[in-house]
N, C-alpha and C positions, 0 to 999 in steps of 0.2 A: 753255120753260125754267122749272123750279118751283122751282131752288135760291133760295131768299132773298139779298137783298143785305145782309151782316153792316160797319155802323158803328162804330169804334171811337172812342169821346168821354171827354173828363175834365177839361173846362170850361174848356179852354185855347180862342181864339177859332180857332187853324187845325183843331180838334176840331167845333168848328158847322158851318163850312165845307165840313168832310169832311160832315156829317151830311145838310146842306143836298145836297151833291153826288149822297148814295147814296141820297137820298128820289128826288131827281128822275130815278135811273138807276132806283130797284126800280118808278117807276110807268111809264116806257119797257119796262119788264120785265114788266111787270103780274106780278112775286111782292112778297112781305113783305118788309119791312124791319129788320130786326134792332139796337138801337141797344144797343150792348156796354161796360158801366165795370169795367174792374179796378181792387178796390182791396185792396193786400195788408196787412200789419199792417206798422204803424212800425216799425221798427228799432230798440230798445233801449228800447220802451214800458215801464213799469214795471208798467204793468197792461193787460197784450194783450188782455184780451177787452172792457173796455171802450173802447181806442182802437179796436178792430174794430170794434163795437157804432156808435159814432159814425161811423167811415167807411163806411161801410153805409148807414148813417142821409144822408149827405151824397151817398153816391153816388147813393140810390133820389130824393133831392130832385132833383139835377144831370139823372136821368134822366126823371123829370119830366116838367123844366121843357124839355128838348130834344123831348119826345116830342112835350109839347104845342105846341110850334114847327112842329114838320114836322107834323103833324093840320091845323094851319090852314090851311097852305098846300096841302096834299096830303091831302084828306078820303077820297081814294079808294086808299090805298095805307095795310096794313095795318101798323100797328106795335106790336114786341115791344119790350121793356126785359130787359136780363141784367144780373146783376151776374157777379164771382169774385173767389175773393180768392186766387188767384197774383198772377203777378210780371207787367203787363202784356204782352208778348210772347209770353210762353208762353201767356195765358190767352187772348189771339188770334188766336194759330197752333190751338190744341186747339179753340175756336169755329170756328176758317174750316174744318173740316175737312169740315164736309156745308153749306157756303155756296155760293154762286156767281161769288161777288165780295165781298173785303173791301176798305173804302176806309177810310184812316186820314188824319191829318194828315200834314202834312210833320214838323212840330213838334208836341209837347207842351208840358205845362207845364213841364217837366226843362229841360234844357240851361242854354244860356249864350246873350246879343246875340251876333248875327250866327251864329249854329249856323244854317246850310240844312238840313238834314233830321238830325233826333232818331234817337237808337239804339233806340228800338223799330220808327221807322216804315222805320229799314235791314233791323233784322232779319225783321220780317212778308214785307219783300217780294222777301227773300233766301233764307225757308224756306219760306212756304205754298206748300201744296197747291194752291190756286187763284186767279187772277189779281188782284193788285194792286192799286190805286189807291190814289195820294199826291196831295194836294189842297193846294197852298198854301193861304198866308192872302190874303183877303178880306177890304175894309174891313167890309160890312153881307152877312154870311154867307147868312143867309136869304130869298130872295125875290130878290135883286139879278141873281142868274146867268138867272132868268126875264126880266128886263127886256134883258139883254143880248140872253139868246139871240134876242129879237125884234125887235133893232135891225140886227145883225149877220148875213151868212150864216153857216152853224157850217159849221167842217171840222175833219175826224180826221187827221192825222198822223201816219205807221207806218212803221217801218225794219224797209227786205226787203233780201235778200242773196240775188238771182237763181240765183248760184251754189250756194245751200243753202237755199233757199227752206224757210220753217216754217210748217205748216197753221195753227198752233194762234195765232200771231199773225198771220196774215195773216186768218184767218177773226175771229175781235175783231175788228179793224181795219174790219175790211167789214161787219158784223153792227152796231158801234157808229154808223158812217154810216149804214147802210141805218136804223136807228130814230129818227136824229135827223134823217133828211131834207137830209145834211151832203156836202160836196166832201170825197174822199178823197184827199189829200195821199203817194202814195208815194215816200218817199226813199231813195233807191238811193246810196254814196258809192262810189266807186273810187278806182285811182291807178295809176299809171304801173306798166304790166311791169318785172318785176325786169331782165330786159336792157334795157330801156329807158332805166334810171339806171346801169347799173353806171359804174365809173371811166372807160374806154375812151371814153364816149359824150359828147359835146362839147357837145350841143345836142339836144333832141326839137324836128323842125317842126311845126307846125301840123299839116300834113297827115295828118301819125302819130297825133296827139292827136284831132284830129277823126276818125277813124279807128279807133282803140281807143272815143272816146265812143260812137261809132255802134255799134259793137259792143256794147256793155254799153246800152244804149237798147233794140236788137234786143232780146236775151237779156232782159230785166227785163221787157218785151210780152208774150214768150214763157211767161216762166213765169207771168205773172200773169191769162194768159187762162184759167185754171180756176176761179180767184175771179171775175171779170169776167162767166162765162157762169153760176154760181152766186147770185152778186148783180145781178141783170140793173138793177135798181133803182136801184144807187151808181154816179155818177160820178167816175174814178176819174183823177188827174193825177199824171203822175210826172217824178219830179224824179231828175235822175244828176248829182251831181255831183262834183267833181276835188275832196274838204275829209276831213280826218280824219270819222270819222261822226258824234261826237258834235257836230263843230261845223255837218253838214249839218243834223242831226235842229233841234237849237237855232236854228238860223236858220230852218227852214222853220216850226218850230212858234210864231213869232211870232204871237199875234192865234189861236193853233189854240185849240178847246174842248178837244182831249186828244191827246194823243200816245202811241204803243204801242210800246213795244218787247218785247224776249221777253228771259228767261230760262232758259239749259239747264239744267235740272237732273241730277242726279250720282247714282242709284239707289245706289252705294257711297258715298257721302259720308255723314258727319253731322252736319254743316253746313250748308246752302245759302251758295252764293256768287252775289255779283253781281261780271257782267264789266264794264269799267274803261269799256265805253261807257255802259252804263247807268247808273255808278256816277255817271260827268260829269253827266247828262242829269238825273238827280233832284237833283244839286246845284245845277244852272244853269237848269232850266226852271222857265217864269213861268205856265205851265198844268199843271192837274192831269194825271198819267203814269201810266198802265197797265203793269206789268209782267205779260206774263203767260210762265206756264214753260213750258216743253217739253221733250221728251225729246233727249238731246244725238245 
């Protein structure tokens, strides 16, 4: 894989976090690191070229001063500095387009207390081209996530839908295990057959439920032995549970290094949209989230 890992920073601390995240993915990568500042002109400057001029000036410092963070820690992984001066969003959608991976904050410097994910870091991972990454905040950004990962086993976290199984997050999911040497967590959620609850029906017994579980157990095996015989490598645990999905994925991704969901993307849209489970799971998860897209 040659595509670089593209970072988006602008000195907010969940922006180091992210930066810290995507050094230590592009040298699992062994590609380049891409560390990305938009900075657009103030709004109602009374002299734009030199508010430019300074914001330029602040961003090539910002970028720097980031670069040389991840150089220390990561002598072996190659790093670039970009600026732009669009509107952030756009300028990291038109970046991520020959990337591999863009990983942003949760938060920027923008919002408001208690905002859980910033409108740039919904929009990147509602439109790009290529797979996601939202990284919360972390007290000490740089170096911390190394001490963890040594104390701790890592495991990846990834919601599969047996019944519509997607190559394109389930092969992430398995490729992001297999390089960090991690337990792959697959969460599967169901629920009850629509005749199962309808009005008529007084009671499901056990017997039924254990029964429909067993079946979706089967089937989730089933499909998942093409990844299984392709990562011969990852060991793989899967998890079926009776919970809305975004509250399986969130409970099992307690303690995960990352968790993966997918995005369908809309070849007639001109928008990107994220669906209501994914939209939960970047609101409410406490590890960094890989969105990646696919085709619907």
């Amino acid at each position: 894989m040659s595509h670089p890992v593209l970072a988006g920073i602008d000195g907010s601390e969940r922006s180091s976090a992210a930066a810290d995240w995507a050094a230590r993915e592009a040298a699992l990568r062994d590609v380049p690191l891409r560390l990305f500042h938009a900075s657009p002109s103030l709004p109602g400057a009374t002299v734009p070229g030199l508010a430019l001029d300074r914001l330029h000036h602040m961003g090539t410092r910002l970028l720097q001063r980031v670069a040389a963070a991840v150089g220390d820690l990561y002598p072996d992984v190659e790093v670039r500095a970009e600026q732009a001066d669009d509107a952030p969003a756009e300028a990291l959608l038109a970046a991520a387009r020959d990337a591999g991976l863009l990983v942003v904050g949760t938060r920027g410097t923008g919002g408001f207390d208690g905002l859980a994910v910033g409108s740039v870091a919904l929009r990147v991972a509602a439109a790009a081209l290529c797979p996601v990454v939202l990284v919360p905040h972390r007290p000490s950004p740089f170096g911390e996530g190394v001490q963890h990962a040594a104390r701790d086993a890592a495991q990846v976290v990834v919601g599969f839908d047996a019944h519509h199984p997607v190559s394109e997050t389930a092969d992430f999911a398995f490729s992001a295990a297999e390089a960090r040497g991690a337990l792959l967590r697959v969460v599967q959620a169901w629920a009850f057959p629509a005749e199962a609850v309808s009005p008529r029906t007084l009671v499901v017994t056990e017997e039924d439920r254990a029964t429909w579980e067993d079946q979706e157990v089967l089937q989730l095996s089933d499909a998942l032995r093409a990844w299984q015989e392709k990562y011969p490598g990852v060991t793989a645990r899967t998890d079926v549970a009776l919970l809305h999905p975004a509250e399986a994925l969130l409970n099992a991704s307690r303690g995960a290094d990352l968790l993966v969901v997918g995005r369908r993307t809309d070849p007639q849209a001109t928008e990107g949209r994220l669906g209501p489970v994914t939209h939960a799971v970047l609101h409410h998860a406490r590890c960094p989230v890989a969105v990646v897209p696919h085709a619907g």
